[in-house]
C-alpha positions as CSV (number, residue, x, y, z in Angstrom):
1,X,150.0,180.9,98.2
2,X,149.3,182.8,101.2
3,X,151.5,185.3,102.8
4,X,154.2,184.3,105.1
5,X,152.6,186.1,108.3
6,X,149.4,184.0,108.2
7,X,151.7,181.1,109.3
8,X,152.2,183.2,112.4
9,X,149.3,181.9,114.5
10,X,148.2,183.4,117.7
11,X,145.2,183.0,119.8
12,X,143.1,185.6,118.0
13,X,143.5,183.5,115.0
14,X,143.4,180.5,116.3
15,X,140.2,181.4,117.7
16,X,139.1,182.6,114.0
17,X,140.1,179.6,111.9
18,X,137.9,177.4,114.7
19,X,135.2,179.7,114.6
20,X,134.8,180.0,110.7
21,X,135.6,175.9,110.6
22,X,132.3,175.7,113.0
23,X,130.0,178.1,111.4
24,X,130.8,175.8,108.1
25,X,130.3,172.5,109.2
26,X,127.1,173.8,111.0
27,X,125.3,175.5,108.0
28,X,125.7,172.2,106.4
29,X,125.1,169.9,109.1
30,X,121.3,168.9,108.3
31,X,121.9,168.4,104.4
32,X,123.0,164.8,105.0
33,X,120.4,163.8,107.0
34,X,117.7,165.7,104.6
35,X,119.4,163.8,101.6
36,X,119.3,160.4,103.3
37,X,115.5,160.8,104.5
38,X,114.7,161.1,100.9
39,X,117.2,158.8,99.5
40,X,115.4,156.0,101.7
41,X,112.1,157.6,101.7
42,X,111.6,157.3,105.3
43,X,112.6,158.9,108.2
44,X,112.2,155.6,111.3
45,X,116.1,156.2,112.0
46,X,115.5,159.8,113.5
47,X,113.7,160.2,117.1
48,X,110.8,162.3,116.6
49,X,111.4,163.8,120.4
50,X,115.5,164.2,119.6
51,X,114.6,166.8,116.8
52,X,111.6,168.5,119.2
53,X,113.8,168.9,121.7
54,X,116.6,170.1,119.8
55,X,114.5,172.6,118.1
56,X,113.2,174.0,121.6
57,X,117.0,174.3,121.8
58,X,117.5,176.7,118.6
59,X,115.0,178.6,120.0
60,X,116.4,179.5,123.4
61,X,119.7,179.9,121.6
62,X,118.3,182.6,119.7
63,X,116.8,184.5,122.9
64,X,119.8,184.1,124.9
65,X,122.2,185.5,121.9
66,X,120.0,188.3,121.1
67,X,120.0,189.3,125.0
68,X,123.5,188.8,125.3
69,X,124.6,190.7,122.8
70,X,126.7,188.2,120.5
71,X,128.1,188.5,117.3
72,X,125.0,189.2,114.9
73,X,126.9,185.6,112.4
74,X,125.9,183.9,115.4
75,X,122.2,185.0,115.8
76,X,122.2,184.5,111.8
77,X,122.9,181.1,112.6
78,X,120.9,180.5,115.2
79,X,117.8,181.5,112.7
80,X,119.2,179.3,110.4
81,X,119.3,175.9,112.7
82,X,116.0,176.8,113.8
83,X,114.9,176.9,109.9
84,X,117.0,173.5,109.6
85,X,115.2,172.4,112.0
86,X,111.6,172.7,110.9
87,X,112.3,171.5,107.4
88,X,114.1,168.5,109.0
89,X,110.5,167.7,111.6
90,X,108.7,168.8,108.1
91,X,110.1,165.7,106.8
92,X,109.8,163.3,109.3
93,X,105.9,164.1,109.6
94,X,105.5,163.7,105.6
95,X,106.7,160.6,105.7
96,X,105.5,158.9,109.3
97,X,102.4,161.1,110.0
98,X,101.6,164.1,113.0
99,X,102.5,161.1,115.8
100,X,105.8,161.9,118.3
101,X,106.3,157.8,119.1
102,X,109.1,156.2,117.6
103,X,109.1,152.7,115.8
104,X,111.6,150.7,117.7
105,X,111.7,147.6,115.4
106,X,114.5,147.9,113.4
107,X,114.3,148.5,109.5
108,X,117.0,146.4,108.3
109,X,115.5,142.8,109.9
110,X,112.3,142.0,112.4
111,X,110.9,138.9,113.3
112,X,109.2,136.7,110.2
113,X,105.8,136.5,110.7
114,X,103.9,133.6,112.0
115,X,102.6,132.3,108.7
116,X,104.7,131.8,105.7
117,X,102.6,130.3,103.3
118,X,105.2,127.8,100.8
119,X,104.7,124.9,99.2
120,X,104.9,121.8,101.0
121,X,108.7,120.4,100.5
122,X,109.8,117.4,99.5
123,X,113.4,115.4,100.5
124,X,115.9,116.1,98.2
125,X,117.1,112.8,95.8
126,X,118.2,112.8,92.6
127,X,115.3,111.8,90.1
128,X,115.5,108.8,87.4
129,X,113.9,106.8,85.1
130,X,112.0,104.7,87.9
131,X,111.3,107.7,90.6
132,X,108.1,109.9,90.2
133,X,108.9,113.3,91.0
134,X,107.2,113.7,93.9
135,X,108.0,111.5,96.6
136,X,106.0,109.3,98.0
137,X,107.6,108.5,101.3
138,X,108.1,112.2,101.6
139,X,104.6,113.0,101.2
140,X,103.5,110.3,103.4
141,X,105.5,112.3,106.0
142,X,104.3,115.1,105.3
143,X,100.5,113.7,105.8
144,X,101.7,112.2,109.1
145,X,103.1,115.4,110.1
146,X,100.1,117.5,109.6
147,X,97.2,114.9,110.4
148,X,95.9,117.0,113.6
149,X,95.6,120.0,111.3
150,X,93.7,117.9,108.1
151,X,90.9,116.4,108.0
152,X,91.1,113.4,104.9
153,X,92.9,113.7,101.7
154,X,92.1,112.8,98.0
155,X,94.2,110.9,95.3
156,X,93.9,112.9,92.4
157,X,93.0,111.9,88.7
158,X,96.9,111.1,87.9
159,X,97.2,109.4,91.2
160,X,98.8,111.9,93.3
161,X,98.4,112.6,96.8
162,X,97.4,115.8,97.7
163,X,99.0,117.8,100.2
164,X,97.3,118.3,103.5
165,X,96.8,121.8,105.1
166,X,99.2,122.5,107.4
167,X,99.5,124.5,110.9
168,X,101.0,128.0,110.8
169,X,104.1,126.2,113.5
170,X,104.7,123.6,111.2
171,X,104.9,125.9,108.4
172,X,107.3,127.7,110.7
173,X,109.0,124.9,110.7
174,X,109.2,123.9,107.0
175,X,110.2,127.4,106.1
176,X,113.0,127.0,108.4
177,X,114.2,123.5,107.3
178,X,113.6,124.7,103.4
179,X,116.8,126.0,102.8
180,X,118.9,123.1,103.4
181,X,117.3,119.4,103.8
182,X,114.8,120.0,101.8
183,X,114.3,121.3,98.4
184,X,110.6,122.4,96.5
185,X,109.3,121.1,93.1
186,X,111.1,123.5,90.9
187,X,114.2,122.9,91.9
188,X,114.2,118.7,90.9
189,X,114.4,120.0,87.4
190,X,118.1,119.7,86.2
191,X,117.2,123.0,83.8
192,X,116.8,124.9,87.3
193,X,119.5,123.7,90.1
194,X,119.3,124.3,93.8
195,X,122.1,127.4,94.8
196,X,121.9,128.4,98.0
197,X,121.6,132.2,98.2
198,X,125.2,133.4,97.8
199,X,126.3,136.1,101.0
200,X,128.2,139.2,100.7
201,X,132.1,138.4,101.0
202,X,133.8,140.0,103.2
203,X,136.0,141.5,100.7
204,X,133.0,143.5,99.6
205,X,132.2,144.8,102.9
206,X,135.8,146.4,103.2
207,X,135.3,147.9,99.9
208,X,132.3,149.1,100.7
209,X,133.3,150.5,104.3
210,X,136.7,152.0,102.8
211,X,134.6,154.0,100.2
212,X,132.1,155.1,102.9
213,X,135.2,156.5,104.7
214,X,137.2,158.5,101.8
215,X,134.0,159.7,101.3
216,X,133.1,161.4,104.8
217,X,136.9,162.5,104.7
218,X,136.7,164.3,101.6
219,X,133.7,165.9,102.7
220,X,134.7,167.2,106.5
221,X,138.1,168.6,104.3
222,X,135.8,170.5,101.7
223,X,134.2,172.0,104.7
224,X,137.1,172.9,106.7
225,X,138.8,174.3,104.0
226,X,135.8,176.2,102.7
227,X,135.6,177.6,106.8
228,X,139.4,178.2,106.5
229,X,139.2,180.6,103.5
230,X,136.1,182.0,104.8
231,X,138.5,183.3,107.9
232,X,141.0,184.5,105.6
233,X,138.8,186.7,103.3
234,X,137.5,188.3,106.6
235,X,141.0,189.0,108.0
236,X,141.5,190.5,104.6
237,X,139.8,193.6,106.2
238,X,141.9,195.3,108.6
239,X,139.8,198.8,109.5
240,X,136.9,196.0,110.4
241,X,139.9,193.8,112.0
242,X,141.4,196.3,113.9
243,X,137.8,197.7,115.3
244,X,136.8,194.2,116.3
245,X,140.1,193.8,118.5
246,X,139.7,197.5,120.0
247,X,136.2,196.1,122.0
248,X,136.8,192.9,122.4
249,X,136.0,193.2,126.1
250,X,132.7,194.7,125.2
251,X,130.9,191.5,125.6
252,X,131.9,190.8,128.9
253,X,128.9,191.9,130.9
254,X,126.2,189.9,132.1
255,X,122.5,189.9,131.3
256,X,120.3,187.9,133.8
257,X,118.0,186.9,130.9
258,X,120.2,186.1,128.3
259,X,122.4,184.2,130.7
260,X,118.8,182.1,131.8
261,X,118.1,181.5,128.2
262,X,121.7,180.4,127.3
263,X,121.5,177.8,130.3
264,X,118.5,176.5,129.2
265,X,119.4,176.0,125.5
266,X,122.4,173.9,127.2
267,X,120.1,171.6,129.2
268,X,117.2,171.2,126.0
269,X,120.8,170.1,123.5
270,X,122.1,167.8,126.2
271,X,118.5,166.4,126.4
272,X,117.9,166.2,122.9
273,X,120.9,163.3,122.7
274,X,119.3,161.2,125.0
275,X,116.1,159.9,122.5
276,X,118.2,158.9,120.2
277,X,120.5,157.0,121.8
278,X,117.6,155.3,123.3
279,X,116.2,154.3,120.2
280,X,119.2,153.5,118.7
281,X,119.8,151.2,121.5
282,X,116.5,149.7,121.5
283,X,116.9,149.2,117.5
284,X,119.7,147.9,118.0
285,X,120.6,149.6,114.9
286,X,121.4,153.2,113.2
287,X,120.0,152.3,110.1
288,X,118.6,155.5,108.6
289,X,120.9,157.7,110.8
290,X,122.9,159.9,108.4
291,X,126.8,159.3,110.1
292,X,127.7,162.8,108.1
293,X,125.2,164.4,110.3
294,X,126.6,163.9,113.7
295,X,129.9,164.1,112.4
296,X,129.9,167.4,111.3
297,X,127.7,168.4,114.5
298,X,130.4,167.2,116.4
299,X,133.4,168.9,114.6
300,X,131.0,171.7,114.9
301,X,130.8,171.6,118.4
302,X,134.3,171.3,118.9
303,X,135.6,173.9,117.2
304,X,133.0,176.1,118.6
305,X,134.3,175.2,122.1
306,X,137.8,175.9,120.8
307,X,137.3,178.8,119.4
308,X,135.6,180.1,122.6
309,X,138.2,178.8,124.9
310,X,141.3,180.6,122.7
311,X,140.7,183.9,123.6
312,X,143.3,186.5,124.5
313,X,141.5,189.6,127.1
314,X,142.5,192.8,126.3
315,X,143.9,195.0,129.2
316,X,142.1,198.8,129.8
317,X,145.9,200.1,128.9
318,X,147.1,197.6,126.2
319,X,150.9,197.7,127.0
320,X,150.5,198.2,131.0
321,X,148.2,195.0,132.3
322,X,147.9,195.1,136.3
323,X,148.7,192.0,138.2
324,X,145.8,189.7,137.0
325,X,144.1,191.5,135.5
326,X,144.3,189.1,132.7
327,X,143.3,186.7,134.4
328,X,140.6,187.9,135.8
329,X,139.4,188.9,132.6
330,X,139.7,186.0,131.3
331,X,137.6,184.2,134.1
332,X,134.7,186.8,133.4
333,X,134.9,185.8,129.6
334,X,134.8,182.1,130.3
335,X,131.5,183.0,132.8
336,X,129.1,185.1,130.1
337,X,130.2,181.8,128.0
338,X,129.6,179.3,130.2
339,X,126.4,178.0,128.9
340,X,127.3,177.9,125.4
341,X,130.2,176.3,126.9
342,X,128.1,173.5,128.8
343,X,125.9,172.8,125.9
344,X,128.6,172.5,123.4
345,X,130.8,170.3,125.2
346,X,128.2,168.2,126.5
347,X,126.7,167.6,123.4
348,X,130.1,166.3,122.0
349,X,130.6,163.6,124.4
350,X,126.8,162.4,123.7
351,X,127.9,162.4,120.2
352,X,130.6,160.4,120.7
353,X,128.3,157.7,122.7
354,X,126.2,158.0,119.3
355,X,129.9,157.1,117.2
356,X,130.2,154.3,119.3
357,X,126.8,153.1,118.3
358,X,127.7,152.8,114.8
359,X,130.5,150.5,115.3
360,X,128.6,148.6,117.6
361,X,125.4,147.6,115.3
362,X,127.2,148.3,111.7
363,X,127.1,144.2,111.3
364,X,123.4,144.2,112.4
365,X,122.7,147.5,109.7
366,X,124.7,145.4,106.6
């Protein structure tokens, strides 16, 4: 159990516990996305120009951390979503070539093609003693149907009238009519009925949804609690505690660079969104779109912002603050972070437009 006193939570640790929850959810924020590449063996659900974009991100992240001086878990970080990253494009270009278009027809349904070849079918009566098993006024309609794409036709040796070729739109239009007025040869046998392909029940869908949920619970509360013990074991260190809170105005000056760097890095994430919403939207669907991944990118983010925003200046003489000076400190803070700040926040709210297309195409995706 942990002591008493942790319970006592101020801004500092507030700050922490958000902090060390992001850094979790963000080292494994690609894995489900990875895992569900391969699990499909395909990677159509991702936008090529989303993961580009976002990489071009990483990359200005790292510059404008490095520049500005940030905590050196951060930069570690950084390196490590660019890393992510690459292994993530890796993928996608193994398994849909060196191209950067995306395939907008969706993977879970498309248009049937224009020619299905199937037997020609037949009206569906019950066969006896005095019936042939294939019909002859059907098959005379049949003829009549697709005269302008036959020539002639033969009676067989056994007296059976062959089938004439027939157009690709009448085809269509057989295949379509096949499932319920009409039956084909096999099925007049009584050894093999006609069943109409069975559809799953609702009941299985809840099931299935309800396991789909305990399951992303379980796993954003493994990774929250893995970032909350990670912030107690480092509090556990009070000489490296008590020297982090003695400069924690250190960071508060600008650099031109870094801050240019950090802006852009906030304009390329906001950007990156935008591909794949489009392709979702043009899809239709977010089949092949790993739900875990933005989830923990947005708990990511939003912890990240937190932890940002909870942050408690330190006054030049610790008991004896001036009129506003906190405040004023504070303002500065919330300026050097006001890109990371931009991009983070922004980001979420894309997310969440992302969220919303799962439960708007998750009927189209069964």
């Amino acid at each position: 159990m942990f002591p008493l006193q942790i319970l006592n939570i101020d801004l500092e640790a507030l700050s922490g516990i958000c902090g060390s929850i992001s850094i979790a959810c963000w080292v494994v924020v690609f894995s489900p996305q990875i895992i569900e590449n391969f699990r499909r063996g395909s990677a159509d659900g991702l936008s090529l120009l989303f993961l580009v974009v976002w990489l071009a991100g990483d990359v200005f992240n790292i510059l404008g951390a490095v520049l500005q001086g940030v905590l050196p878990t951060m930069i570690i970080l950084a390196v490590y979503y660019t890393l992510a990253d690459i292994v993530l494009l890796g993928q996608c270009f193994y398994y849909r070539g060196f191209t950067l278009s995306d395939d907008v027809s969706s993977s879970s349904g498309g248009d049937e093609p224009d020619e299905i070849e199937t037997p020609s079918p037949v009206i569906a009566r019950k066969p006896n003693e005095q019936t042939s098993l294939l019909s002859t006024h059907a098959t005379h309609q049949t003829y009549n149907a697709g005269a302008s794409a036959s020539s002639s036709r033969a009676p067989n040796t056994n007296g059976v009238v062959s089938a004439p070729l027939l157009s690709p739109s009448h085809r269509r239009h057989s295949a379509s009519s096949f499932l319920h007025p009409t039956v084909d040869g096999t099925h007049l046998s009584p050894a093999t009925p006609f069943v109409e392909p069975s559809k799953p029940s609702r009941h299985a869908k809840t099931i299935s949804t309800l396991q789909s949920v305990l399951f992303n619970f379980s796993a954003v509360a493994i990774v929250c609690i893995a970032g909350i013990l990670g912030w107690y074991v480092s509090r556990s260190a009070p000489a490296k505690h008590e020297k982090h809170k003695a400069h924690r105005n250190d960071g508060l000056s600008f650099d031109t660079l870094g801050q240019v760097f950090g802006y852009l890095c906030a304009v390329l994430y906001l950007g990156s969104r935008l591909p794949q919403i489009l392709l979702n939207y043009k899809r239709k669907s977010t089949d092949g779109v790993s739900f875990l991944f933005f989830l923990f990118a947005c708990i990511g983010n939003l912890t990240y912002v937190l932890s940002i925003l909870a942050y408690s200046p330190v006054c030049e003489r610790a008991r004896h603050c001036k009129d506003g000076e906190l405040g004023k400190l504070y303002g500065r803070y919330i300026l050097v972070n006001l890109s990371w700040l931009i991009g983070s926040f922004g980001t979420l709210f894309l997310d969440m437009v992302i969220f919303l297309q799962f439960f708007l195409y998750q009927d189209s995706d069964a």
